[in-house]
DSSP file (Angstrom, degrees, kcal/mol; ACC not computed):
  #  RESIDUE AA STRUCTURE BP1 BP2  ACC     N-H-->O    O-->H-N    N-H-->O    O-->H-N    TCO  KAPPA ALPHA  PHI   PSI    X-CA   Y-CA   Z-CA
    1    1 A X              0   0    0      0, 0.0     2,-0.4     0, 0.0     0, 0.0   0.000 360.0 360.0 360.0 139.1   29.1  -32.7   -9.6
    2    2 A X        -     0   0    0      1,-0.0     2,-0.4     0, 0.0     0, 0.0  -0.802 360.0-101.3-116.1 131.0   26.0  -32.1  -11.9
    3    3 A X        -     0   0    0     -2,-0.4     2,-0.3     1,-0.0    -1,-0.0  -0.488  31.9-148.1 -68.3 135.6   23.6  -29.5  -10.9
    4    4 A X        -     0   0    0     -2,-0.4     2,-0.1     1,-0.1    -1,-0.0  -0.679  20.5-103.5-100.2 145.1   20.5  -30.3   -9.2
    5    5 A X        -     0   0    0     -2,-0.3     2,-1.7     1,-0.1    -1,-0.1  -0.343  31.2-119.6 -62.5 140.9   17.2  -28.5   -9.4
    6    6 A X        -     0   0    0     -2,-0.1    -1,-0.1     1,-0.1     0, 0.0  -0.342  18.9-128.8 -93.8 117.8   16.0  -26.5   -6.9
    7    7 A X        -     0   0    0     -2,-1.7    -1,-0.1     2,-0.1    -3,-0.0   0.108  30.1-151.5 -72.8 139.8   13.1  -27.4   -5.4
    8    8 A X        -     0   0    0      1,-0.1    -3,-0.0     2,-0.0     0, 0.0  -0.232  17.8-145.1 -72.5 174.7   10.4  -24.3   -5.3
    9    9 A X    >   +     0   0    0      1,-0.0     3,-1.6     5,-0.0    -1,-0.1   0.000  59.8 121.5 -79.3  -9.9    7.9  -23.5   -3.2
   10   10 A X  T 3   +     0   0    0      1,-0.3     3,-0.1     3,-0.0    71,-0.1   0.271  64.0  61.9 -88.0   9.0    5.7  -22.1   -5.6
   11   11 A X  T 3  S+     0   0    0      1,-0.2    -1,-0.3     2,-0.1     2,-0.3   0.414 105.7  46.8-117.4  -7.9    2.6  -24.3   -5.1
   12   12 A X  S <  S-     0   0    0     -3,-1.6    -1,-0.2   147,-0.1     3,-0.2  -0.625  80.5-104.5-167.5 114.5    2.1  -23.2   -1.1
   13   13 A X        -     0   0    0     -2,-0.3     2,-1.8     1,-0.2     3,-0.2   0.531  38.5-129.5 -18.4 130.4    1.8  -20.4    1.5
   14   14 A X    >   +     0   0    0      1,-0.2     3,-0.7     2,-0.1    -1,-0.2  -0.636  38.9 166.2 -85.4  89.0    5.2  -20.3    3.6
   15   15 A X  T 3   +     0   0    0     -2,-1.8     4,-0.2     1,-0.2    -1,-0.2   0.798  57.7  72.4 -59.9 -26.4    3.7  -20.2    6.9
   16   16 A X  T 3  S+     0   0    0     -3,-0.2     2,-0.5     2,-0.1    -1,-0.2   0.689  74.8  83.9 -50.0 -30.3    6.7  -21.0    8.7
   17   17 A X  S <  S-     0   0    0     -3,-0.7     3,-0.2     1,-0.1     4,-0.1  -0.853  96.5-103.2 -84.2 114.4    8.4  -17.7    8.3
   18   18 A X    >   -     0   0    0     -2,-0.5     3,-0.7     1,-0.2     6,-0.3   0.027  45.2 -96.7 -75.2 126.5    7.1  -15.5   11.0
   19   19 A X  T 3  S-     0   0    0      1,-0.2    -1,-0.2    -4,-0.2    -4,-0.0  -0.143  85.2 -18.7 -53.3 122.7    4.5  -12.9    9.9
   20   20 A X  T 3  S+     0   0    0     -3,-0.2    -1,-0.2    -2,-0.1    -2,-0.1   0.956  88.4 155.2  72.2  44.0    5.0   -9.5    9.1
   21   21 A X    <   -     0   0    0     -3,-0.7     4,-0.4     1,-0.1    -1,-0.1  -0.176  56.6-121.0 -93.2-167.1    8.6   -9.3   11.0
   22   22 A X  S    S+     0   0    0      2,-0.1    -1,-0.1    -3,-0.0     8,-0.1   0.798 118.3  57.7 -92.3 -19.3   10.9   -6.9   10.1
   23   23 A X  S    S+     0   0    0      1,-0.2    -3,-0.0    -5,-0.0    -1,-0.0   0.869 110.4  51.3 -73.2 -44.1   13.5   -9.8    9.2
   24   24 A X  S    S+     0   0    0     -6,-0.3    -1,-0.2     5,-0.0    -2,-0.1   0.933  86.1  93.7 -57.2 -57.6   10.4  -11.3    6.6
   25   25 A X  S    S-     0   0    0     -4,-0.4    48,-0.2     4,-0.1    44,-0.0   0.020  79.8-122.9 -59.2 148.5    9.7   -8.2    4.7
   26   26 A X     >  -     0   0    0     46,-1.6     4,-0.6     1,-0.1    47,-0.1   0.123  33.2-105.9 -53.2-171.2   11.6   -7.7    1.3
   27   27 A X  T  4 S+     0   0    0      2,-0.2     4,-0.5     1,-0.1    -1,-0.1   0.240 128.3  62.6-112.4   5.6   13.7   -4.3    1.2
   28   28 A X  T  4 S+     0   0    0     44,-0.3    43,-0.1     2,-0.1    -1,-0.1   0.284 109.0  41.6 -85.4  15.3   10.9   -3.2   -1.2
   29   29 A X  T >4 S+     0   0    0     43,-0.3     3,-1.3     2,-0.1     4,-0.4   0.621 118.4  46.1-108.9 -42.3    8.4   -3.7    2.2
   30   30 A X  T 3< S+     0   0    0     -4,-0.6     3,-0.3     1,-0.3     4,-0.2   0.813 112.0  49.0 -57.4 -41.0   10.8   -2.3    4.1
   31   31 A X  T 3> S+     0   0    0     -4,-0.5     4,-3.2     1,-0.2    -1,-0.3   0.075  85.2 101.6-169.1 -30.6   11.4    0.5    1.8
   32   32 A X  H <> S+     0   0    0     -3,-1.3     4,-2.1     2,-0.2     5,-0.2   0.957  74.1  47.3 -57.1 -62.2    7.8    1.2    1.5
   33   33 A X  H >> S+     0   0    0     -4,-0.4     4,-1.7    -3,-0.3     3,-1.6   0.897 114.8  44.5 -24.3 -81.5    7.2    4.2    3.6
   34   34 A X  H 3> S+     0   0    0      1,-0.3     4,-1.3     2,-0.2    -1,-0.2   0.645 107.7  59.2 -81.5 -38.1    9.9    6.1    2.4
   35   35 A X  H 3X S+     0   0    0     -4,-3.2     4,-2.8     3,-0.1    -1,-0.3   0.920 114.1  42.2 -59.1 -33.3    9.1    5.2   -1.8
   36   36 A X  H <X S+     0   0    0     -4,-2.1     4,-1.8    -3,-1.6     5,-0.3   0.876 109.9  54.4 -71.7 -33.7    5.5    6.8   -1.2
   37   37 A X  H  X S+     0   0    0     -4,-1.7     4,-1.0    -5,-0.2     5,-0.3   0.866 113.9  43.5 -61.9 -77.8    7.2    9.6    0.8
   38   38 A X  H  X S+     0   0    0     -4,-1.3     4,-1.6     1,-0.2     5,-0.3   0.648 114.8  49.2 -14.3 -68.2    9.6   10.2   -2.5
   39   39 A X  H  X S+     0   0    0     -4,-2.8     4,-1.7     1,-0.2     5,-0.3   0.926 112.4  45.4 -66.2 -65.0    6.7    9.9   -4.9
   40   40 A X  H  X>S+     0   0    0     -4,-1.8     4,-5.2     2,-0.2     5,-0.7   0.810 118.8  40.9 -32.7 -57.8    4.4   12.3   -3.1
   41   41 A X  H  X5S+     0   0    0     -4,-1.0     4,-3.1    -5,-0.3     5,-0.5   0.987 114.0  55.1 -40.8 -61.4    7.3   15.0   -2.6
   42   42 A X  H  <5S+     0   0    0     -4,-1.6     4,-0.3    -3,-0.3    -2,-0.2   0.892 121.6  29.3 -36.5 -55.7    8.4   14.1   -6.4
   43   43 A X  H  X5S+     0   0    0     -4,-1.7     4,-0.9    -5,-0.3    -1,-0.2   0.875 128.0  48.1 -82.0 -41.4    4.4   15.1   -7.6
   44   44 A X  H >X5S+     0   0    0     -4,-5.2     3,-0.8    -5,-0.3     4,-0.5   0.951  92.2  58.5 -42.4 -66.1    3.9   17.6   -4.7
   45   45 A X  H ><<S+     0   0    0     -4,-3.1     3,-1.5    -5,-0.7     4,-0.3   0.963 116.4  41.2 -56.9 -46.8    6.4   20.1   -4.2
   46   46 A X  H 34 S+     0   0    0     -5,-0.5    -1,-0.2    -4,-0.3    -2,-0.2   0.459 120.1  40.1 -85.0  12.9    5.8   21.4   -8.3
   47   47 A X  H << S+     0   0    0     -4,-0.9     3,-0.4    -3,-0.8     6,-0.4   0.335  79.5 108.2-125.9   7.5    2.6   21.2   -8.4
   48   48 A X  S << S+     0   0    0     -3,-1.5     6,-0.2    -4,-0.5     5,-0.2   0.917  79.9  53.0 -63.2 -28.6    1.4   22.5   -5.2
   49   49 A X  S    S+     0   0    0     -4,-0.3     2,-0.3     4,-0.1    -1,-0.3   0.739  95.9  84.8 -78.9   5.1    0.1   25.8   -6.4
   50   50 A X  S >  S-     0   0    0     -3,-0.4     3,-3.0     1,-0.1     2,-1.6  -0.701  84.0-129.5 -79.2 116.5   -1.9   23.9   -8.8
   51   51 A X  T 3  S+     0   0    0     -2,-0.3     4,-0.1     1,-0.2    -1,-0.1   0.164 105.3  47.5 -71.9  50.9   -5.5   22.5   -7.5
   52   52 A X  T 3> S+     0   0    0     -2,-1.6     4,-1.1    -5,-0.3    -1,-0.2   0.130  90.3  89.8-134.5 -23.2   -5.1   19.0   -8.6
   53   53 A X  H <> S+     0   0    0     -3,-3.0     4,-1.6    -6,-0.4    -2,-0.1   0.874  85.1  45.4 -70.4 -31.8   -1.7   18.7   -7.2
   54   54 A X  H  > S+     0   0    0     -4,-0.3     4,-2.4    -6,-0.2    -1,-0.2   0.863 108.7  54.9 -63.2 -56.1   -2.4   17.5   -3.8
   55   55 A X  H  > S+     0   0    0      2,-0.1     4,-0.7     3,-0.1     5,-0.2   0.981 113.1  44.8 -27.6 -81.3   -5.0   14.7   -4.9
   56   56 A X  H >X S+     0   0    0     -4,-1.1     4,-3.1     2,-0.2     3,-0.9   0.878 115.1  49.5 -34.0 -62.1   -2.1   13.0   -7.5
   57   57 A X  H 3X S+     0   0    0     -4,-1.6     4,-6.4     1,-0.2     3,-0.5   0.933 117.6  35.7 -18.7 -86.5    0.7   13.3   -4.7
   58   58 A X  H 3< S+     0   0    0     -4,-2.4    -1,-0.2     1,-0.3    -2,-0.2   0.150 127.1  45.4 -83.1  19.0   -1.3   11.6   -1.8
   59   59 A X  H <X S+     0   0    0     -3,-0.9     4,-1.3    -4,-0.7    -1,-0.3   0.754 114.9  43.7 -49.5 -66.0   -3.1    9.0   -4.9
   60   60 A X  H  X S+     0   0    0     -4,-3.1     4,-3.1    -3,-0.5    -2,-0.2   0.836 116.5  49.5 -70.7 -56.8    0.0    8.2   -6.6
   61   61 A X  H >X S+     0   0    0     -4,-6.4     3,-2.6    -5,-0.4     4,-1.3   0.963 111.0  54.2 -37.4 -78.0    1.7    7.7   -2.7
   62   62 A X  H 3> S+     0   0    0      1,-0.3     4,-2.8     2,-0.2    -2,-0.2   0.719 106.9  48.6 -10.5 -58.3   -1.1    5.4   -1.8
   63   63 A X  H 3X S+     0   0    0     -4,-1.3     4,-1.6     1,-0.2    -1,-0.3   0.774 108.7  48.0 -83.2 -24.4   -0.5    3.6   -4.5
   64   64 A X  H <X S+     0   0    0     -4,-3.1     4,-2.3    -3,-2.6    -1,-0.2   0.997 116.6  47.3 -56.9 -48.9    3.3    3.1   -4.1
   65   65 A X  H  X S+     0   0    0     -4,-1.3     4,-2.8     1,-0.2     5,-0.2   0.873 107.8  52.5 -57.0 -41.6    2.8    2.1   -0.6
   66   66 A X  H  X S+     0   0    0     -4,-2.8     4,-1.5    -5,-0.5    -1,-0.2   0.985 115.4  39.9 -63.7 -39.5    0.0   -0.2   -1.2
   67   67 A X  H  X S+     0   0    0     -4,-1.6     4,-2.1     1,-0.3    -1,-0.2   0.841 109.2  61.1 -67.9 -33.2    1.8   -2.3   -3.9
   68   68 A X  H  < S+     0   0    0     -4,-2.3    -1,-0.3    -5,-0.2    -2,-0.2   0.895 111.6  39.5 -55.7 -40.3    5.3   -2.2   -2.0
   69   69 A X  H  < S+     0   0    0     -4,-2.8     3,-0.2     1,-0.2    -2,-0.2   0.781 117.7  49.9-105.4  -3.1    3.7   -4.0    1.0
   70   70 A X  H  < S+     0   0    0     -4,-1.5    -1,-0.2    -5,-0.2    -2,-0.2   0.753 119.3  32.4 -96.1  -6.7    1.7   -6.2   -1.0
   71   71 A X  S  < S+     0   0    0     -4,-2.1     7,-0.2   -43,-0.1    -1,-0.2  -0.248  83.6 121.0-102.3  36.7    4.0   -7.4   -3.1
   72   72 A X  S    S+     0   0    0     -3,-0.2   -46,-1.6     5,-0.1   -44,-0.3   0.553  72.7  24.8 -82.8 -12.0    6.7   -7.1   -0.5
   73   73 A X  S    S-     0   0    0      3,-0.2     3,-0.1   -48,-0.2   -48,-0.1  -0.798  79.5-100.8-132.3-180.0    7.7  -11.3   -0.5
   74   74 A X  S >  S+     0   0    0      1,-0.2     3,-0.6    -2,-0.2    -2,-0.0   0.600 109.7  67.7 -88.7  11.6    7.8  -14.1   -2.2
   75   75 A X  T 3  S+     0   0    0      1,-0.2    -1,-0.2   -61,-0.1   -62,-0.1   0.868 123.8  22.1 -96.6 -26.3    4.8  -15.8   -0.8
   76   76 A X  T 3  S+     0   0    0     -3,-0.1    -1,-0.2     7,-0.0     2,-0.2  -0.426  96.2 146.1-134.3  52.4    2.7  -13.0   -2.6
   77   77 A X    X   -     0   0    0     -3,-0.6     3,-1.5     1,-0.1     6,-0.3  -0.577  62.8-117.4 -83.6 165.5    5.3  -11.7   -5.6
   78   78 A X  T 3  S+     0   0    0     -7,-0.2    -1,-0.1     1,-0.2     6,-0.1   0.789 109.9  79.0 -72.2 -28.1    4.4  -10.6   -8.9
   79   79 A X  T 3  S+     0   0    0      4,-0.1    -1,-0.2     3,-0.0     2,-0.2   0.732  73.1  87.2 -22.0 -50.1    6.3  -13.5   -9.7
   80   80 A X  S <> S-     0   0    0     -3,-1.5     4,-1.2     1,-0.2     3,-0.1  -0.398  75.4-128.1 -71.0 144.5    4.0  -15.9   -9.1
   81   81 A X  H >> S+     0   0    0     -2,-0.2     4,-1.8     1,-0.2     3,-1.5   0.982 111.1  42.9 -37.3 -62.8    1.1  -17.5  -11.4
   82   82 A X  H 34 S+     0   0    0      1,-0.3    -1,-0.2     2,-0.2     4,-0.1   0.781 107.5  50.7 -79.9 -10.2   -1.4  -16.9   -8.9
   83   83 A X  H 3> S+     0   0    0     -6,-0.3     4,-1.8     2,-0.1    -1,-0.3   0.774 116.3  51.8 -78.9 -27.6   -0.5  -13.4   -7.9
   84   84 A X  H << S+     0   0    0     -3,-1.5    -2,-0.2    -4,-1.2    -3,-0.1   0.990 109.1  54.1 -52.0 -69.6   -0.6  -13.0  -12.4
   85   85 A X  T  < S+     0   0    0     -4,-1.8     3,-0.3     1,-0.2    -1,-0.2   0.566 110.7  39.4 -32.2 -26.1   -3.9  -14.5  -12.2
   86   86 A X  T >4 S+     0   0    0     -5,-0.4     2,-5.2     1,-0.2     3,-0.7   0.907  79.9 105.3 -79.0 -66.7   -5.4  -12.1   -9.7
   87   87 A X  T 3< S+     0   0    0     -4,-1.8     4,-0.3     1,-0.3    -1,-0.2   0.147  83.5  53.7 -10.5  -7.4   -3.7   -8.7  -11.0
   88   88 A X  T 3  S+     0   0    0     -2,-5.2    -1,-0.3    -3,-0.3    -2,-0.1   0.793 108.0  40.9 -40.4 -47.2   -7.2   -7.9  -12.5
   89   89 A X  S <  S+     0   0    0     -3,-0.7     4,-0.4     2,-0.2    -2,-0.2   0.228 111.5  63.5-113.7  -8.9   -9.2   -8.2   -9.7
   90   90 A X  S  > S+     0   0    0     -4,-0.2     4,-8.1     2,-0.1     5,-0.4   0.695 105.5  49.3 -75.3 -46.2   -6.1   -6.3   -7.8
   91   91 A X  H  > S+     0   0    0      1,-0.3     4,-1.0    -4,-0.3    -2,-0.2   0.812 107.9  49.7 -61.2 -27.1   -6.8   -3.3  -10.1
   92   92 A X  H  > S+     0   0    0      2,-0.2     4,-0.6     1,-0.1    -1,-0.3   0.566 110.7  47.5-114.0   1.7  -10.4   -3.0   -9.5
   93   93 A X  H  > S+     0   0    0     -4,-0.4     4,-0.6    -3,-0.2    -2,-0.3   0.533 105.2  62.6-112.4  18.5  -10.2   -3.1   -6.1
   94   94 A X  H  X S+     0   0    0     -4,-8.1     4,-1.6     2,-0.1    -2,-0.2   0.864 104.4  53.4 -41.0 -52.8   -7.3   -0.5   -6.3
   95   95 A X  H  X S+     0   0    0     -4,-1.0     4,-2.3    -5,-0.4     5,-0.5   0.927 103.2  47.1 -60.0 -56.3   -9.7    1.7   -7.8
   96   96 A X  H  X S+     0   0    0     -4,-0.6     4,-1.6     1,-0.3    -1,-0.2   0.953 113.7  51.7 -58.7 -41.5  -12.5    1.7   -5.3
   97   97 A X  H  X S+     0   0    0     -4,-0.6     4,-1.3     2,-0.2    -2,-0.3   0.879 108.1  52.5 -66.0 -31.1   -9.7    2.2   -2.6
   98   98 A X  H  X S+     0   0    0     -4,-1.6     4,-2.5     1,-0.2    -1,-0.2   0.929 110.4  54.6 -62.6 -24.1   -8.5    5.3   -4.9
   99   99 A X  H  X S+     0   0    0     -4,-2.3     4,-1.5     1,-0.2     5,-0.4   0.796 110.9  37.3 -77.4 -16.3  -12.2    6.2   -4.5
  100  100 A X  H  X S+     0   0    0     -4,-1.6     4,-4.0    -5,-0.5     5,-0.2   0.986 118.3  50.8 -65.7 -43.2  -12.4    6.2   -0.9
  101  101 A X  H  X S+     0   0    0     -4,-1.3     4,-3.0     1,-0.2     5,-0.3   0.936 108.7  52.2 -78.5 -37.8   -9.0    7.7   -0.5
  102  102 A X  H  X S+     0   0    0     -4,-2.5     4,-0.7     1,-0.3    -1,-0.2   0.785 111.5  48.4 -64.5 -35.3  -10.0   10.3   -2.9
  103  103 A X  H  X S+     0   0    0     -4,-1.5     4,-4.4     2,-0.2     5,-0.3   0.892 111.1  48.5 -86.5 -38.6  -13.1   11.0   -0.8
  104  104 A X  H  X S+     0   0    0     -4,-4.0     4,-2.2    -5,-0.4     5,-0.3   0.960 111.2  45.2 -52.5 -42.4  -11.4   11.2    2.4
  105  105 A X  H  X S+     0   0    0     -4,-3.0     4,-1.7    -5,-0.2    -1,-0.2   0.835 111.8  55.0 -81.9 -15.1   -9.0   13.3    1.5
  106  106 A X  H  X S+     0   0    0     -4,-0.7     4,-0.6    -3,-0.3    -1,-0.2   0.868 112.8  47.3 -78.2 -48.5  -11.7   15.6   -0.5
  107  107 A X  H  X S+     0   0    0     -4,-4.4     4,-0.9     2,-0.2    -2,-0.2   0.568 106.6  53.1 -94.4  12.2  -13.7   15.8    2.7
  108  108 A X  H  X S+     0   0    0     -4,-2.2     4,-2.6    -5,-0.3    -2,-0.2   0.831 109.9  48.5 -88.0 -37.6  -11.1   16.6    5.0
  109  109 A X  H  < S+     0   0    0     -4,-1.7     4,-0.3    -5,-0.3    -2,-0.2   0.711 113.0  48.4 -74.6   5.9  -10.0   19.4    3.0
  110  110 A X  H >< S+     0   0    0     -4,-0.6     3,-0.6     2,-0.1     4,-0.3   0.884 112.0  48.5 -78.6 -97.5  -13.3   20.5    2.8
  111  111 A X  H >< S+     0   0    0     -4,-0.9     3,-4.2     1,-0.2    -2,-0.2   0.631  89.2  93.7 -10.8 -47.7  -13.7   20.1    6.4
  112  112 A X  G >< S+     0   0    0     -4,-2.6     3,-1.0     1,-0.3    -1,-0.2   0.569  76.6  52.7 -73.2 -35.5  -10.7   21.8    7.3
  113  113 A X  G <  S+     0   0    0     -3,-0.6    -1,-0.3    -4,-0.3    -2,-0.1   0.249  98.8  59.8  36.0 -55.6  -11.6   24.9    7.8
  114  114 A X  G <  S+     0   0    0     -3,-4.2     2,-0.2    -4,-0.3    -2,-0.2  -0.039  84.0 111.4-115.9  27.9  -14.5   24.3   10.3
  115  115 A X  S <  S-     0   0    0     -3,-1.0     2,-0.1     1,-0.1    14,-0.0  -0.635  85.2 -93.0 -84.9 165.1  -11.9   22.5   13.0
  116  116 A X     >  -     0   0    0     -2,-0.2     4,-1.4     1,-0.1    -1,-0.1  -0.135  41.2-111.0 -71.9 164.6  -11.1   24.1   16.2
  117  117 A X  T  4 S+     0   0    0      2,-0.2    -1,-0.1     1,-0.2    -2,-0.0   0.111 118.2  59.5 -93.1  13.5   -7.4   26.4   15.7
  118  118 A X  T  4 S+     0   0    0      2,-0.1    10,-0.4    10,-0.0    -1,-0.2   0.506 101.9  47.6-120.1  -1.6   -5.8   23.7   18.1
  119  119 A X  T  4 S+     0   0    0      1,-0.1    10,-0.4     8,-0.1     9,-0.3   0.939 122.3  36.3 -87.6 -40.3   -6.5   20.8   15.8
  120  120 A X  S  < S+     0   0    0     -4,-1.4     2,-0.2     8,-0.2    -1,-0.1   0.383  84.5 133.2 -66.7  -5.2   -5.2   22.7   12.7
  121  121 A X        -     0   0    0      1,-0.1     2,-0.6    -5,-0.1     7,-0.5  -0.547  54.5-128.2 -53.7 107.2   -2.5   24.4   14.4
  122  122 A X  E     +A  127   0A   0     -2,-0.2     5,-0.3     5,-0.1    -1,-0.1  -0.649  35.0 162.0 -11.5  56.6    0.7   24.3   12.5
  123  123 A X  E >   -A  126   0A   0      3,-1.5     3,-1.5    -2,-0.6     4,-0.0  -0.092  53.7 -78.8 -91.2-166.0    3.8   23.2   14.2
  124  124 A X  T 3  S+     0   0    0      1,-0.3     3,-0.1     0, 0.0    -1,-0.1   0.776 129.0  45.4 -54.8 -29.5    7.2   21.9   12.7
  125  125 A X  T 3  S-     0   0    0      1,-0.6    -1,-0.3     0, 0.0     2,-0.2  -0.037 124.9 -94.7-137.0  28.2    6.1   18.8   12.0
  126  126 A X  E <   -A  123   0A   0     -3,-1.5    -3,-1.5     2,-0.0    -1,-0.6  -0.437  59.4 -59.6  98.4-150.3    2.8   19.7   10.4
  127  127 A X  E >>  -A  122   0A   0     -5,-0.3     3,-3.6    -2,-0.2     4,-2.0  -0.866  45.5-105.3-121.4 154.3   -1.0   19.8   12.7
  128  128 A X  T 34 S+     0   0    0     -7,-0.5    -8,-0.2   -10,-0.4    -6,-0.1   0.317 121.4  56.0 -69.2  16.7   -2.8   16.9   14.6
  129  129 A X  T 34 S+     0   0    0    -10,-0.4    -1,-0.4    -8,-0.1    -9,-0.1   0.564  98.9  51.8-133.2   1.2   -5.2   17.0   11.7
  130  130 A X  T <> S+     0   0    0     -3,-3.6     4,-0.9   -11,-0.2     5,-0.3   0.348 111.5  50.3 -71.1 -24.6   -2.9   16.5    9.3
  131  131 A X  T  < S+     0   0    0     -4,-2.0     4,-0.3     2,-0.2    -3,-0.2   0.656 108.1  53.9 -81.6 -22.0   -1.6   13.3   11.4
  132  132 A X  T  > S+     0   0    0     -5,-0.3     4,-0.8     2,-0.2    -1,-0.1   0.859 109.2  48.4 -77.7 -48.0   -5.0   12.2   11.6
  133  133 A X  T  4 S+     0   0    0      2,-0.2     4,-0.3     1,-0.2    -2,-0.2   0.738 115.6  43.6 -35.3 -44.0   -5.2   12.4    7.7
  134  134 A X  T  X S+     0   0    0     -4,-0.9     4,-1.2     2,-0.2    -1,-0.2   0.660 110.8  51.7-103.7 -29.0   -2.0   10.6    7.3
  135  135 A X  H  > S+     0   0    0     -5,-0.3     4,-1.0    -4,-0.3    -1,-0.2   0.855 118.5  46.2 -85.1 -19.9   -2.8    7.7   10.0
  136  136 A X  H  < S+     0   0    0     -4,-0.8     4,-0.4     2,-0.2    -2,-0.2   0.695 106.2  47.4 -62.0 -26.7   -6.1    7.3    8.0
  137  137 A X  H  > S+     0   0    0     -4,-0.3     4,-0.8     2,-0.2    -2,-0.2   0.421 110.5  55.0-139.3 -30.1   -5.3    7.2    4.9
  138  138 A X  H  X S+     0   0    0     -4,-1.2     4,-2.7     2,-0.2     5,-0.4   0.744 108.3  57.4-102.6 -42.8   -2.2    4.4    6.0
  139  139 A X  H  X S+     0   0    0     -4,-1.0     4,-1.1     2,-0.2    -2,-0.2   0.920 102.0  52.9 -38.8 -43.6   -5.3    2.1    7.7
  140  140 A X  H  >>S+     0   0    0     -4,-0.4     4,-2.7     1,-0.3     5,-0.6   0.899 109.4  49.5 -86.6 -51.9   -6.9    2.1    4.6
  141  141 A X  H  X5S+     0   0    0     -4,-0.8     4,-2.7     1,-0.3     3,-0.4   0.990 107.0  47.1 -48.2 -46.6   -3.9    0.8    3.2
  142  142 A X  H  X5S+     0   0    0     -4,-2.7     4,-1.8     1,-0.2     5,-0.5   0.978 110.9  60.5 -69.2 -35.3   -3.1   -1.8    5.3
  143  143 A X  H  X5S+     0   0    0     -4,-1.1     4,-1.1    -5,-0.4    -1,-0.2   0.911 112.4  41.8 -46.4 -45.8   -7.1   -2.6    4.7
  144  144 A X  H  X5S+     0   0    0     -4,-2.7     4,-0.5    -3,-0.4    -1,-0.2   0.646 111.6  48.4-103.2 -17.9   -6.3   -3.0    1.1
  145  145 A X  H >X<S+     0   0    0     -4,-2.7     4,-1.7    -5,-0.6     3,-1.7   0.983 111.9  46.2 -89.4 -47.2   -3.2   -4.8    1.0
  146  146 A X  H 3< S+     0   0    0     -4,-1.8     4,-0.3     1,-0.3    -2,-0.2   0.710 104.3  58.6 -92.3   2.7   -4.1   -7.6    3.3
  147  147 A X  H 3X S+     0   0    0     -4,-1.1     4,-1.4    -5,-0.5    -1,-0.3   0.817 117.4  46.1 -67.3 -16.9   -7.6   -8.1    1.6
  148  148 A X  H <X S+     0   0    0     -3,-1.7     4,-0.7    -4,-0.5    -2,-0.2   0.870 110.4  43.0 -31.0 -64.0   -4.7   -8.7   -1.4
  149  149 A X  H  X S+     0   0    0     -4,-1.7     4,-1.7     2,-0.2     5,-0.2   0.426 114.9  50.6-101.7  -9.5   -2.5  -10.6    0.1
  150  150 A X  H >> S+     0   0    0     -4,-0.3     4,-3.0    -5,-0.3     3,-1.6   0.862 114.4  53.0 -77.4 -67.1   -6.0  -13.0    1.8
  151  151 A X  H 3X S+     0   0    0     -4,-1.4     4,-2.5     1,-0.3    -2,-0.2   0.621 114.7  37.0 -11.2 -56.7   -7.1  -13.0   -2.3
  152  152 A X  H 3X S+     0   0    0     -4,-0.7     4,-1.0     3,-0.2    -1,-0.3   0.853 113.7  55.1 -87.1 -43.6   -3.6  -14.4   -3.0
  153  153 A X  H <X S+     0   0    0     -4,-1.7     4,-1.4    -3,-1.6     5,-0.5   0.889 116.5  45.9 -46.8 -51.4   -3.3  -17.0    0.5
  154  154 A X  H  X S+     0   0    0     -4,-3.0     4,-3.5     1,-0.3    -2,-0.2   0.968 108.2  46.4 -56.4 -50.1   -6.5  -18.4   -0.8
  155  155 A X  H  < S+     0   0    0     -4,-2.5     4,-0.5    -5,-0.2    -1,-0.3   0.734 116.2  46.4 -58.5 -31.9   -5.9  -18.8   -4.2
  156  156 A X  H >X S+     0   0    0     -4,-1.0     4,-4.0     2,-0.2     3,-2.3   0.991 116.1  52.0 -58.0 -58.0   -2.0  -20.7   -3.3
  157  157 A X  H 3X S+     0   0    0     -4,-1.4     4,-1.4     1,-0.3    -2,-0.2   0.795 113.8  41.5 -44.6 -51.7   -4.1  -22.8   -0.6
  158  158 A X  H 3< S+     0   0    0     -4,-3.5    -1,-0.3    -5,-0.5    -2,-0.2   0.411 112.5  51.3 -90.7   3.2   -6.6  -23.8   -3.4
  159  159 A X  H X4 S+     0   0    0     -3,-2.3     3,-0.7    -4,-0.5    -1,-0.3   0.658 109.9  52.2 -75.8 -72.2   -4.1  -24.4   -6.0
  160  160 A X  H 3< S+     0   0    0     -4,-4.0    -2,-0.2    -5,-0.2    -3,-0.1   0.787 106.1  51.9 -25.3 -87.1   -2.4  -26.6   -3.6
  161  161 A X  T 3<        0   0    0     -4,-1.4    -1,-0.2     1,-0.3    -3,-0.2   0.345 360.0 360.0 -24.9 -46.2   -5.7  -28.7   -2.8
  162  162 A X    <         0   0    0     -3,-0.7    -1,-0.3    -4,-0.1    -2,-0.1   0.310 360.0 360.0 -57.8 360.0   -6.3  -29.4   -6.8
């Protein structure tokens, strides 16, 4: 028996495999959450008394998270030509999302301080305005990976089309 080639995919979006499942994602998408929690602790915990240390953490997170879930398959892997192609134009609008994040997170601590004592109220599992932070801060992610991951659909599609 002679080996046969396999034929790739690489030229066009799998749309057939059902979006976003859990079954779809890679086990670096899957995986995502839980790599950002690691980085952040990993920059955090020795640098909290330092002021810089909280910025780097929840930056450095961001940025694990965002890249795990946009590179989280093969229709949009680093693999690809066209995902190569982009990786510029990934990178500069990483940056403007660090700048956003950077500002959110500057004027919430800022902020914090002039909340009411039951939105900053401490409990076990941190305050509803630290949860507010964190559920913001994960929007903007999802914002920024699937402007990514259209960037990367367009470019297969138009590839295709040629």
């Amino acid at each position: 028996m002679e080996n046969e080639p396999v034929e790739t995919r690489e030229a066009e979006w799998d749309a057939t495999a059902p979006k976003d499942t859990w079954r779809n994602y890679s086990a670096t998408g899957r995986l995502a959450v839980v790599l950002a929690g690691v980085t952040f602790c990993a920059l955090f915990f020795p640098f909290m008394k330092t002021p810089w240390g909280l910025p780097v953490a929840t930056l450095s997170a961001y940025s694990v998270l965002v890249f795990a879930w946009a590179f989280r398959d093969s229709n949009c892997s680093l693999r690809r030509p066209q995902v190569q192609d982009q990786l510029t134009k990934f990178a500069f609008i990483h940056m403007m999302f660090l700048l956003l994040v950077y500002g959110i997170e500057a004027e919430w601590l800022n902020m914090a301080s002039r909340m009411p004592s039951w939105l900053t109220l401490r409990g076990r599992k941190g305050s509803l305005y630290e949860w507010i932070l964190i559920t913001s801060l994960c929007l903007v992610a999802w914002w920024q990976v699937h402007w990514m991951r259209a960037i990367v659909k367009r470019k297969i599609r138009s590839d295709s089309s040629a």
